[in-house]
N, CA, C and O atoms as a GROMACS GRO file, in nm:
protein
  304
    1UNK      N    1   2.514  -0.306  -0.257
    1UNK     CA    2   2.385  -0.243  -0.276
    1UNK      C    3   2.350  -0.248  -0.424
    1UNK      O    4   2.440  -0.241  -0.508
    2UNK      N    5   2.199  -0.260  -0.464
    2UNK     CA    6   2.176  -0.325  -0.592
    2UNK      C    7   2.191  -0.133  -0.673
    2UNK      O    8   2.182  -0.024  -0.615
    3UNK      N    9   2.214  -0.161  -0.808
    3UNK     CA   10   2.208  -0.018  -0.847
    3UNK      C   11   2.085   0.039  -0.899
    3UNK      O   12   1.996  -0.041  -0.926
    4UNK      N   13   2.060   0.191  -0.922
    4UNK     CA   14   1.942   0.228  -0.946
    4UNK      C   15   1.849   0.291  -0.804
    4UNK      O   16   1.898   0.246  -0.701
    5UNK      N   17   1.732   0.380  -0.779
    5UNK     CA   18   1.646   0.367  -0.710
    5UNK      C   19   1.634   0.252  -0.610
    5UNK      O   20   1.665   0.136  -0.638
    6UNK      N   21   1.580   0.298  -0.472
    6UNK     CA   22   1.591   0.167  -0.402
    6UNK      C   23   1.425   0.218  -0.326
    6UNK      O   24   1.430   0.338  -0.297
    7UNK      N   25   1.346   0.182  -0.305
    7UNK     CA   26   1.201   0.177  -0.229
    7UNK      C   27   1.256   0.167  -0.055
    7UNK      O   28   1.338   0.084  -0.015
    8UNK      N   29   1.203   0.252   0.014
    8UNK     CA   30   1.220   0.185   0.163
    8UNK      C   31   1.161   0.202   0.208
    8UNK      O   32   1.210   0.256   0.307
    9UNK      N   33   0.999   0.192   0.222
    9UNK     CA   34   0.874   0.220   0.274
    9UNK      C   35   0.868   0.265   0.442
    9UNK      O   36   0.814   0.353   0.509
   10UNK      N   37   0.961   0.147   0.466
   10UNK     CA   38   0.967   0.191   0.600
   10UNK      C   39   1.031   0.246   0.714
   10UNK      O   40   1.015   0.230   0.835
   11UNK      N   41   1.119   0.325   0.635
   11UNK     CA   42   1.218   0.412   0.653
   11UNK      C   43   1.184   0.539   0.744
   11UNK      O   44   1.166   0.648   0.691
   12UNK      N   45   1.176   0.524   0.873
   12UNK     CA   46   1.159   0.674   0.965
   12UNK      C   47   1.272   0.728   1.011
   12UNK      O   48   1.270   0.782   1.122
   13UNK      N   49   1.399   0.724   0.930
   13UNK     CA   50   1.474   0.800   0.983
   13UNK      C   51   1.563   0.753   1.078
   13UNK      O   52   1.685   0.770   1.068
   14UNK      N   53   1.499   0.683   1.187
   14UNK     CA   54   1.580   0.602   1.289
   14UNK      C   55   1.745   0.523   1.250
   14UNK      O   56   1.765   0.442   1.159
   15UNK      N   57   1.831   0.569   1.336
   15UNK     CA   58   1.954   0.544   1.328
   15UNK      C   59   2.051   0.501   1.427
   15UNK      O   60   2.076   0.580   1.518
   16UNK      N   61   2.100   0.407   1.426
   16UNK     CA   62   2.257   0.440   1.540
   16UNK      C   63   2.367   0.507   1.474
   16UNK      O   64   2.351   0.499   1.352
   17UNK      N   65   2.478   0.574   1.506
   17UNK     CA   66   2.562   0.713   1.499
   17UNK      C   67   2.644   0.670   1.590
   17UNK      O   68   2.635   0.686   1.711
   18UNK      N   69   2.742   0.604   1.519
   18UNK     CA   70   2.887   0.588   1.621
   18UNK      C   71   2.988   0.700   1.547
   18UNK      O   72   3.011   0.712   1.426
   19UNK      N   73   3.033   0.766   1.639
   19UNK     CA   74   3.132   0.812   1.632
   19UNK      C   75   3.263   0.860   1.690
   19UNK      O   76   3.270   0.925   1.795
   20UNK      N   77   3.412   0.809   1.583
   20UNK     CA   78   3.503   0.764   1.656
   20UNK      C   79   3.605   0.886   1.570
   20UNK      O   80   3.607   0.951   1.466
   21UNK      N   81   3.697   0.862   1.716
   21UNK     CA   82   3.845   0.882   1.702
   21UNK      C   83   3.936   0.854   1.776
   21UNK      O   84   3.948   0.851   1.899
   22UNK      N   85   4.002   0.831   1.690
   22UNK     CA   86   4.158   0.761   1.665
   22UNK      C   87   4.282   0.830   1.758
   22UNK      O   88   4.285   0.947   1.795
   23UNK      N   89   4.317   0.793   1.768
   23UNK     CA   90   4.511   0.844   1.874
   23UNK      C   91   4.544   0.956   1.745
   23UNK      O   92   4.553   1.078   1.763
   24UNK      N   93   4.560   0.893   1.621
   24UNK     CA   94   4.626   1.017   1.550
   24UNK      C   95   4.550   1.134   1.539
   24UNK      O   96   4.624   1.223   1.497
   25UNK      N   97   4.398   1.188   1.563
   25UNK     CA   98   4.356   1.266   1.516
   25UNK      C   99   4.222   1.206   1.431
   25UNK      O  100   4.112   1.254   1.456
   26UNK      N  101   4.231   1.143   1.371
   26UNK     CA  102   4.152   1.118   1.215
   26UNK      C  103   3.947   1.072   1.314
   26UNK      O  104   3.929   0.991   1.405
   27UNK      N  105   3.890   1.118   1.277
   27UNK     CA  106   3.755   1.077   1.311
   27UNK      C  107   3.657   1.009   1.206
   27UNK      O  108   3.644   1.036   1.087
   28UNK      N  109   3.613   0.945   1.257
   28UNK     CA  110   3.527   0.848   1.156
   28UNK      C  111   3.403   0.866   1.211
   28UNK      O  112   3.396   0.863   1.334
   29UNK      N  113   3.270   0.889   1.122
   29UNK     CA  114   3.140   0.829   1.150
   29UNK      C  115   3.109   0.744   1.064
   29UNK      O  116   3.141   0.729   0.946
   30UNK      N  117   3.005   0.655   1.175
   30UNK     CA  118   2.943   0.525   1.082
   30UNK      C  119   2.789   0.557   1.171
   30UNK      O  120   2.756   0.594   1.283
   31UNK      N  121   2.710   0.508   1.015
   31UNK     CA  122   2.548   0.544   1.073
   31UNK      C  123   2.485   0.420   1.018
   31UNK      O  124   2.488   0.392   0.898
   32UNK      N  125   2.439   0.362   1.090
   32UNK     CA  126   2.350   0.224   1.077
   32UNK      C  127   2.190   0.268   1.073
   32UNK      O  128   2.142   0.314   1.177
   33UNK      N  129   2.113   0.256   0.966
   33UNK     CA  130   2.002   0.264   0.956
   33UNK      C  131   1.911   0.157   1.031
   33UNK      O  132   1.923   0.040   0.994
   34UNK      N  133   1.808   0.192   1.148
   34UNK     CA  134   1.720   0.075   1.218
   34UNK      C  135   1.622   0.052   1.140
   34UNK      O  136   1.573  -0.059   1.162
   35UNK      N  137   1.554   0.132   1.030
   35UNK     CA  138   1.455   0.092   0.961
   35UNK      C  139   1.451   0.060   0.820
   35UNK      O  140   1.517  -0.033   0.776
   36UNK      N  141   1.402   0.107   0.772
   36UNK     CA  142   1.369   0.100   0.589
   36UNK      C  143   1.456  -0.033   0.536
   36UNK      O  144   1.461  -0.143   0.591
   37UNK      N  145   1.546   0.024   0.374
   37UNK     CA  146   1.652  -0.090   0.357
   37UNK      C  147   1.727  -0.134   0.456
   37UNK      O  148   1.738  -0.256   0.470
   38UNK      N  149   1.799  -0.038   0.554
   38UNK     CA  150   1.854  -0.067   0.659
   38UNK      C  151   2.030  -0.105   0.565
   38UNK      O  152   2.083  -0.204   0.514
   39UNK      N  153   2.057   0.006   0.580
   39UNK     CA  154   2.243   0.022   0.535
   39UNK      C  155   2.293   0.041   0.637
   39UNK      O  156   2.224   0.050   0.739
   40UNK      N  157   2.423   0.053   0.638
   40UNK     CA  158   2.553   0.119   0.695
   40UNK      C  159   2.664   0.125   0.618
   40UNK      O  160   2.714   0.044   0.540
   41UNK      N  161   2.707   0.268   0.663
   41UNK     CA  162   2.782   0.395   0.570
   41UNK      C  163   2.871   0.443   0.659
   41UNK      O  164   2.831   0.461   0.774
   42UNK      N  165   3.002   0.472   0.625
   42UNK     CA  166   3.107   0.581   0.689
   42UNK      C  167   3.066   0.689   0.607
   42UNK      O  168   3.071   0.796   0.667
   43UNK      N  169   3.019   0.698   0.468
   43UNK     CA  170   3.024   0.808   0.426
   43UNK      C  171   3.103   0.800   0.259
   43UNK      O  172   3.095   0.884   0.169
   44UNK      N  173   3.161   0.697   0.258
   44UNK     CA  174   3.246   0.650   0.181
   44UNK      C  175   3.201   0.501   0.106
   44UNK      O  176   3.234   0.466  -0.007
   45UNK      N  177   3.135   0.442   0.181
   45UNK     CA  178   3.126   0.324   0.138
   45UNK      C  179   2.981   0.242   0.237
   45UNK      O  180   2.978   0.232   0.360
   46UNK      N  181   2.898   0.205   0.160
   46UNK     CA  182   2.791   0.165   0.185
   46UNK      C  183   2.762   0.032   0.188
   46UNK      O  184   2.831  -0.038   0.114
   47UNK      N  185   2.652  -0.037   0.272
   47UNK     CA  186   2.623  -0.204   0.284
   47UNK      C  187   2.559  -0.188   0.369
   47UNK      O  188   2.564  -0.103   0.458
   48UNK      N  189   2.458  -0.310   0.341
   48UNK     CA  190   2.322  -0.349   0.364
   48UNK      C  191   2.351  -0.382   0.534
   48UNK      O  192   2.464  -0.414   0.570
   49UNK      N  193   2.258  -0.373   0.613
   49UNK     CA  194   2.303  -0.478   0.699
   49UNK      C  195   2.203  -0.579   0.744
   49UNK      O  196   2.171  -0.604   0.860
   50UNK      N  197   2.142  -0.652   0.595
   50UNK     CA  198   2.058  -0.750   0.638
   50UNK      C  199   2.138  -0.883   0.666
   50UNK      O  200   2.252  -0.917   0.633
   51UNK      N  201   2.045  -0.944   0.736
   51UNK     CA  202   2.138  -1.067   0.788
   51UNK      C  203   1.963  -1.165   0.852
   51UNK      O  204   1.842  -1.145   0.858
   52UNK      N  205   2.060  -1.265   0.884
   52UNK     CA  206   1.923  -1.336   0.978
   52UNK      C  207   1.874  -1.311   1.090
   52UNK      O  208   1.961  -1.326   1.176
   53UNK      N  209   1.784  -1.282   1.128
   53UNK     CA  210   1.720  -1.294   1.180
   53UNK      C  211   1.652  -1.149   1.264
   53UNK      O  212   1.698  -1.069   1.182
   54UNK      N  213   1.599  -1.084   1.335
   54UNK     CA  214   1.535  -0.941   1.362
   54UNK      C  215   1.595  -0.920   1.477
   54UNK      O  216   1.593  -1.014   1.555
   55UNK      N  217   1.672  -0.778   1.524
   55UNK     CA  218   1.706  -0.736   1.432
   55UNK      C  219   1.826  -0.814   1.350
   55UNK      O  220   1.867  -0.927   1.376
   56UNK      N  221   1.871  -0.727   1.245
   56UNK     CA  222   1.977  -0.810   1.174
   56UNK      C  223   2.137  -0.845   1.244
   56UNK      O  224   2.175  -0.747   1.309
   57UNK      N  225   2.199  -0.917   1.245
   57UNK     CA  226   2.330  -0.937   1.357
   57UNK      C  227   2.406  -0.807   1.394
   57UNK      O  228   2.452  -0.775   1.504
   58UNK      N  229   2.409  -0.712   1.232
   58UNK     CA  230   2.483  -0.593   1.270
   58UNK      C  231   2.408  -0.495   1.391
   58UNK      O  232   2.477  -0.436   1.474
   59UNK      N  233   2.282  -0.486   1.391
   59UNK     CA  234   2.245  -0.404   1.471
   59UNK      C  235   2.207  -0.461   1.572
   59UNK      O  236   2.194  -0.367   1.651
   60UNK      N  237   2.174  -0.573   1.636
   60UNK     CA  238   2.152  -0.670   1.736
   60UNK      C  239   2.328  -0.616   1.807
   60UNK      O  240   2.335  -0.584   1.925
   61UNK      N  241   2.459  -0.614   1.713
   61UNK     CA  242   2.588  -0.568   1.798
   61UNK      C  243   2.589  -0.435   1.853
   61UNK      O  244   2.640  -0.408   1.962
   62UNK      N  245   2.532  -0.352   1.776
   62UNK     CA  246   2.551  -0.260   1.827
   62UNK      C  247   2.446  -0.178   1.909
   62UNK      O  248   2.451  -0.058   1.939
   63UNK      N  249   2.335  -0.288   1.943
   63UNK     CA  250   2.270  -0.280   2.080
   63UNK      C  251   2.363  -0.285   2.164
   63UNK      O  252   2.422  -0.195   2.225
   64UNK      N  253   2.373  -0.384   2.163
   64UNK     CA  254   2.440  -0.471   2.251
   64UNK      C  255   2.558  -0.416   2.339
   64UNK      O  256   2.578  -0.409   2.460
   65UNK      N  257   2.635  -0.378   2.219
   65UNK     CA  258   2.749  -0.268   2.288
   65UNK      C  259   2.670  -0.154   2.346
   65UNK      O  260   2.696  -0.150   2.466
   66UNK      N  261   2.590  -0.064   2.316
   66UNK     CA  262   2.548   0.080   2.359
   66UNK      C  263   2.475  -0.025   2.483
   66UNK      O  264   2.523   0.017   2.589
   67UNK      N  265   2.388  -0.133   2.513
   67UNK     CA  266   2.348  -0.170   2.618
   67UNK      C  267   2.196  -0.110   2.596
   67UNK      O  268   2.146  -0.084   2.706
   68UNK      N  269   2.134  -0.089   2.516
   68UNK     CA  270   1.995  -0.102   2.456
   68UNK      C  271   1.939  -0.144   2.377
   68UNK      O  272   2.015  -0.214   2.311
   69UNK      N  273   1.784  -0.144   2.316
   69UNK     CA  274   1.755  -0.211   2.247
   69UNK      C  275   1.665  -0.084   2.167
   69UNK      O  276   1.623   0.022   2.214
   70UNK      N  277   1.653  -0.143   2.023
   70UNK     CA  278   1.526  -0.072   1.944
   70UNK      C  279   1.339  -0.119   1.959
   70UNK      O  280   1.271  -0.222   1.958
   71UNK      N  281   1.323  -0.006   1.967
   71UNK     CA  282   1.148  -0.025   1.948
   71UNK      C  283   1.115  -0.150   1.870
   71UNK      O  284   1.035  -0.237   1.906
   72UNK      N  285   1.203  -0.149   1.734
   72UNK     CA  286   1.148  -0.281   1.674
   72UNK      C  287   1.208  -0.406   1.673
   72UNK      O  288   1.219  -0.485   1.579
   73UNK      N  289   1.255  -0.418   1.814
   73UNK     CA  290   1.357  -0.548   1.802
   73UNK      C  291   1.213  -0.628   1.857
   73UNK      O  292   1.136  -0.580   1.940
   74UNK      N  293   1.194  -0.783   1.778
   74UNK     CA  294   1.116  -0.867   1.825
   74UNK      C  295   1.144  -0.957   1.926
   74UNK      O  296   1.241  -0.909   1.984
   75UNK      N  297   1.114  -1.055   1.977
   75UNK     CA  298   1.159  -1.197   2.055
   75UNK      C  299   1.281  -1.240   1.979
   75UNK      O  300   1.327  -1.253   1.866
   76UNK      N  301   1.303  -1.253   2.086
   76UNK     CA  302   1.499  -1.313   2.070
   76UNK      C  303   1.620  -1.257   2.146
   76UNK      O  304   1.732  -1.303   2.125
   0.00000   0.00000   0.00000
């Protein structure tokens, strides 16, 4: 992620929210942003998830797995 201020005009908030745990105990969340810059974060560590093509591959997977789609997924 570039440093400084970041603009995300089109940012409503919209998210996927996986959240996991482990055999030992330990729980992890990860939150994938569907709009604006569009990151994903455990909380710890942050990245973009642009990629080619709409939506971007990361969130096109994790349609895919939950077995839905977003409002703004286009043709494809």
């Amino acid at each position: 992620m570039p440093a400084g201020p970041i603009n995300c005009p089109d940012d409503d908030g919209s998210e996927i929210v996986a959240l996991l745990t482990y055999p030992g105990g330990q729980r992890l969340t990860i939150r994938v942003d569907l709009t604006g810059c569009g990151t994903v974060t455990n909380g710890s560590v942050v990245r973009t998830t642009m990629g080619t093509g709409s939506p971007s591959p990361l969130i096109r997977t994790c349609e895919d797995a939950l077995g839905w789609t977003t409002a703004r997924r286009g043709p494809g």
